[in-house]
C-alpha atoms as one frame of an Amber mdcrd trajectory, in Angstrom:
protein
  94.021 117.923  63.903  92.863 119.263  67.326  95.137 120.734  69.765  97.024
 118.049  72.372  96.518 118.467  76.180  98.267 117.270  78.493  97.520 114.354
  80.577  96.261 115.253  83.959  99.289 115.289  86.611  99.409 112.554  89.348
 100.238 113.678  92.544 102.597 111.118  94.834 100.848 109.812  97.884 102.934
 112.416 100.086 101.848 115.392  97.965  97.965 114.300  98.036  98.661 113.129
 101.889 100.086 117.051 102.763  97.220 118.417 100.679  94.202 116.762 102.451
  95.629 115.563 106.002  95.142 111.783 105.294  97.540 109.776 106.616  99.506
 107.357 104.071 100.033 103.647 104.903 102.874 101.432 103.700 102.211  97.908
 103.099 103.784  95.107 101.419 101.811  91.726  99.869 102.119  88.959 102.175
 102.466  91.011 105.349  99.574  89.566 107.751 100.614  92.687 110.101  99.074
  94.836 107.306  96.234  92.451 106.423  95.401  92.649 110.113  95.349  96.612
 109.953  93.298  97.050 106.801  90.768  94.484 108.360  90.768  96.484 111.375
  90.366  99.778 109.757  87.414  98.373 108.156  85.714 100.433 105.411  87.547
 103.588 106.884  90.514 101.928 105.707  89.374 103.829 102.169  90.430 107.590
 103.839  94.221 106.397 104.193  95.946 106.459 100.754  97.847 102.644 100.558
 101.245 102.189  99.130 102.845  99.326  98.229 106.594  99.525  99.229 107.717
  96.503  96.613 105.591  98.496  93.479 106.972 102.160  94.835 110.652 102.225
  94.881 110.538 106.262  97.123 107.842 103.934  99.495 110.495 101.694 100.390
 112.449 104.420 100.733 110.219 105.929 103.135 109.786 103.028 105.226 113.515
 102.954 105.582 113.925 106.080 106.750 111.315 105.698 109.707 112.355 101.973
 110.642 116.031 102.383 110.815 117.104 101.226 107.534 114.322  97.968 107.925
 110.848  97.828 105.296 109.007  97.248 108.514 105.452  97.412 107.483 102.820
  98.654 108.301 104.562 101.940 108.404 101.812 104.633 108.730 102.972 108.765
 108.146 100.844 111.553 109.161 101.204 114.898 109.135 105.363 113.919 107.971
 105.458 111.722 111.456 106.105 108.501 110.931 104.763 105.235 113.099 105.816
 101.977 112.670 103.024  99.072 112.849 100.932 101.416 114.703  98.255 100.059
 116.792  94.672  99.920 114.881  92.879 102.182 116.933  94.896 105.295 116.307
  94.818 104.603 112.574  91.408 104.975 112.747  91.535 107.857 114.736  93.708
 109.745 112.121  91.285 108.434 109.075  88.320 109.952 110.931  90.249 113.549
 111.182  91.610 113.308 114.612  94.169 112.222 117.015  93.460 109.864 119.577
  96.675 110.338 121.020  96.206 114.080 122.115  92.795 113.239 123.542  93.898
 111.032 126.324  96.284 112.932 127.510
């Protein structure tokens, strides 16, 4: 008999999302608010790592904890800040590797 590995280790959204800078997206089925945003985003909606909140129990969790106890959604963390249905364009900002928000200023 050959010697057992171990299965590869799965990192959580969060831990690949603090590794690699991409932001992290909450979504739920049914929620036209997130259809709307992943249409939006278009093919760079691929960079953002997608979580459903009602298949990821620490999701919901995290959704909670931005939107004052509610599972609004889209929520949309980066860099630990969280944004609640963010507006398109600065989800697209953050999947191409920078902050719209700091350039208009």
């Amino acid at each position: 008999m050959g010697a057992r590995t171990r299965p590869p280790t799965r990192l959580s959204p969060p831990a690949r999302s603090a590794a690699d800078g991409r932001p992290i997206v909450y979504w739920r089925p049914g929620c036209q608010h997130c259809i709307w945003l992943r249409f939006r985003l278009g093919l760079s909606a691929r960079r953002a790592y997608w979580v459903n909140i009602w298949a990821d129990p620490e999701g919901a969790g995290a959704v909670r904890a931005a939107a004052d106890g509610t599972e609004t959604v889209p929520t949309v963390y980066v860099d630990g800040r969280a944004f609640v249905n963010p507006e398109p364009d600065y989800v697209r900002a953050w999947v191409g590797g920078r902050d719209q928000r700091t350039e208009s200023a």
